[in-house]
N, C-alpha and C positions, 0 to 999 in steps of 0.2 A: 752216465752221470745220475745223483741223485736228484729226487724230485720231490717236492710235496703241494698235497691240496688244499689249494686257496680257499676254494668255495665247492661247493655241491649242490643243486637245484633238483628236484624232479620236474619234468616236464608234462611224464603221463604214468601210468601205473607202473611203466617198465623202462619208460624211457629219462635218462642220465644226464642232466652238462657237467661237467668236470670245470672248475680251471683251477691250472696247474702249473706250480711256478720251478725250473730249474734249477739247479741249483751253479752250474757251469757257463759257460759265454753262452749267449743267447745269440743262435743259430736262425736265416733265415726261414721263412716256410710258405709254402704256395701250395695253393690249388691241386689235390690231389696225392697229395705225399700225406704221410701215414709216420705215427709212433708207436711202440711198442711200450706198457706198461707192466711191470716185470713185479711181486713181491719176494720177499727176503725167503720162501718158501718155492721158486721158482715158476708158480704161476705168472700165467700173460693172459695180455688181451692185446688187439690192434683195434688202436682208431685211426681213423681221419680224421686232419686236423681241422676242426671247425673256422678258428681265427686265431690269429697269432697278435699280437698285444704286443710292440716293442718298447713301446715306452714304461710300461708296468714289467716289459720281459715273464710275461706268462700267456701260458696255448689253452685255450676251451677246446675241448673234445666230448665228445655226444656220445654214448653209450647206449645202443638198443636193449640191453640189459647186464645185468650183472650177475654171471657166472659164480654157483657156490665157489668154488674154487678161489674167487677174491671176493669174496661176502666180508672183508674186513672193510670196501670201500664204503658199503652202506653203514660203518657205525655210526654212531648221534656225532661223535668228534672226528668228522674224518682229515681235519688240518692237521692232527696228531701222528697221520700216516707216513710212514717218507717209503717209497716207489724207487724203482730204478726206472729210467726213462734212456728207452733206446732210439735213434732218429735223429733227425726227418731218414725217412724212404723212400724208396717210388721215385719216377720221374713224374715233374710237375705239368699237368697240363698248357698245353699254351692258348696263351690267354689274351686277345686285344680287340682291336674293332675290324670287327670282320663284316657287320650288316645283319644278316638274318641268319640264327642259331635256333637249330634243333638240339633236342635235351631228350632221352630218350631213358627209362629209368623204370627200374622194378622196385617197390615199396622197402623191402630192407636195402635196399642202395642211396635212399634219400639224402641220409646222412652227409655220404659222398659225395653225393650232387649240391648241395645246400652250399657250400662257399665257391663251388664251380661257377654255378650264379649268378652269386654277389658278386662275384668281380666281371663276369661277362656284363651284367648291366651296369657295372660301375663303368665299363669300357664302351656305352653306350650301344650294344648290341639289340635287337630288336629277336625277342627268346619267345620261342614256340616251346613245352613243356609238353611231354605224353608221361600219364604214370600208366602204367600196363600192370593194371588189377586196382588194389586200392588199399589205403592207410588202415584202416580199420581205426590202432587205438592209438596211432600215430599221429593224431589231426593236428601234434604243432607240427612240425615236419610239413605235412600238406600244404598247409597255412601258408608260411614261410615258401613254398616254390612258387604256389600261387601269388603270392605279393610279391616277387623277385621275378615274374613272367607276362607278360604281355598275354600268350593265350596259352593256356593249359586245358588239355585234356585230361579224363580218366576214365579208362575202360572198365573199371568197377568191377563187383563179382560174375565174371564172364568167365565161360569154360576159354580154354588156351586155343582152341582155332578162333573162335570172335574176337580174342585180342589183338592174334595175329592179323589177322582181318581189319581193324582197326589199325594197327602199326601198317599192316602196305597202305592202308588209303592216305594215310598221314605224311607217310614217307614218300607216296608217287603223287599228293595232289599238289605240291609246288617244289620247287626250285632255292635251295637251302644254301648259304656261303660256306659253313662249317657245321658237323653235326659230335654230337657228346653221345656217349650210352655207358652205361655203365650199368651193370644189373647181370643176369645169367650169362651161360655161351651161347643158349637159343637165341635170347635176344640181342646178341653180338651178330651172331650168325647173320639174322636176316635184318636189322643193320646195313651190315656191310655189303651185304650180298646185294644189297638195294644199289648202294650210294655209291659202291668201287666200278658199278659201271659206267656212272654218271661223272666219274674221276672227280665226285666230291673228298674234300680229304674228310674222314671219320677220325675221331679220338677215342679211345676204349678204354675200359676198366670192369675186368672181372672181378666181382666180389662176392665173397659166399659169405654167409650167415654165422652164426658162433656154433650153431649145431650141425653144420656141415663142412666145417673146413680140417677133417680129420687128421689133427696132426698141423696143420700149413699153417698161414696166417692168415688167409680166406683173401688178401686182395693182392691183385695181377694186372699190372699194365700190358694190352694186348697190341701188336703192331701187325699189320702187314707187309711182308719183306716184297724188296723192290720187282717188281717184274714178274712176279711168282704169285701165284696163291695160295702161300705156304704163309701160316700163323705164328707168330714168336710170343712165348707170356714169361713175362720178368714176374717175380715176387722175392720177397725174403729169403733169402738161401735157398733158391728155387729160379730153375730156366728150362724151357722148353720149344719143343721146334714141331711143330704139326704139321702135316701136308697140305690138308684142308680146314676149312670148317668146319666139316665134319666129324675129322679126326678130333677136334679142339672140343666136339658137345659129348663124342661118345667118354672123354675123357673124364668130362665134369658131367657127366646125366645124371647121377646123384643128386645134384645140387638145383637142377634146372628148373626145377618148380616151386625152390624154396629161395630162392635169389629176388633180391630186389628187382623190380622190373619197373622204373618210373619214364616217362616219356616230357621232355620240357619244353611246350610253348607257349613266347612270349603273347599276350596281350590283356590282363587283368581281368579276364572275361570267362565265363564259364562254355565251353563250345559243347554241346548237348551230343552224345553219339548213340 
């Protein structure tokens, strides 16, 4: 369907809110599912949907940046725009009162993570936050997980085994109801690799960056099939079947250093590491 934009905000020198009103029934959307933004030129992007608006029937979606390729969104008039708008995508996270939530997240995954959140603490969940590295010139982003988190960490500019290092102490010093990650396959990897043996359930979300998803649409809901430790990643015209972990990082090692890495705990607090 056709779409156009309502309003446009910058938030930071690179960073985008969109809202975007369609022009067709107005389709639910939750936590985790994703649109495609299509120009009449066949350029795309994929966002995550920030919040969906059913009374106005219009979606904000966040934009890490804007690709030349749809450099028409930043004109002075971009209401004059009209978009093809394809979605919702993705299976939606599930979302209720589960008690204590970890949030686990690489800097370009924020995005993603940011309405995951908002509705865990709308559901009363008591949210532990890790970012594994740091926002740099993303500080609303940061902001925004930190007010929506009980305790949040951030491993800051640390080489990748001190992160690491940070993520197992976080991961193995308490007892989690339900954990979130979303960010690289490394940090999928050890994740899971933590909490499937602790038979906590984990929720995933592979997402690459706009300069590494060569060709794809950079986000993948990750499951682990029953009984196996074989990896399943759904995306957009796109499915896959891994053996391992393993298999799942050498796939995406490309991207593994450029992926969001954010870590979420709840307590409004800054925990010093």
């Amino acid at each position: 369907m056709t779409t156009k934009i309502v309003s446009r905000k910058n938030l930071s020198e690179h960073l985008y809110k969109l809202e975007i009103k369609p022009s067709g029934t107005f389709n639910t959307f939750n936590p985790g599912q994703y649109v495609i933004l299509r120009t009449t030129n066949g350029a795309a992007i994929t966002l995550p949907i920030v919040k969906a608006d059913a009374s106005r029937e219009t979606l904000t979606v966040i934009a890490p940046s804007i690709p030349e390729k749809l450099s028409a969104l930043l004109n002075p008039c971009p209401t004059h725009i009209e978009l093809e708008l394809e979605g919702p995508f993705g299976e939606p996270f599930r979302i209720e009162h589960f008690g204590t939530v970890l949030c686990v997240v690489n800097p370009e995954s924020m995005i993603a993570l940011y309405p995951v959140l908002a509705a865990l603490r709308a559901a009363g969940n008591h949210i532990t936050c890790l970012l594994a590295g740091t926002a740099d010139d993303d500080q609303f982003l940061e902001n925004e997980l930190r007010n929506n988190s009980d305790v949040f960490i951030c491993t800051g500019n640390q080489d990748s085994r001190r992160a690491q290092q940070v993520l197992g102490q976080t991961l193995g010093g308490r007892k989690y109801d339900q954990i979130y990650v979303l960010g690289s396959a490394k940090t999928i990897r050890e994740t899971c690799t933590i909490y499937t043996a602790t038979a906590t359930q984990v929720q995933a979300m592979l997402y690459l960056n706009e300069q590494n998803q060569q060709g794809q649409h950079g986000i993948f809901r990750v499951t682990i099939c029953a009984n196996t430790r074989a990896v399943c990643v759904d995306g957009y015209n796109f499915n896959a079947y891994y053996i391992s972990f393993e298999e799942l990082v050498k796939r995406f090692e490309n991207e593994s250093n450029k992926v969001l890495h954010t870590l979420c705990v709840s307590e409004k607090t800054n925990v010093p590491v």
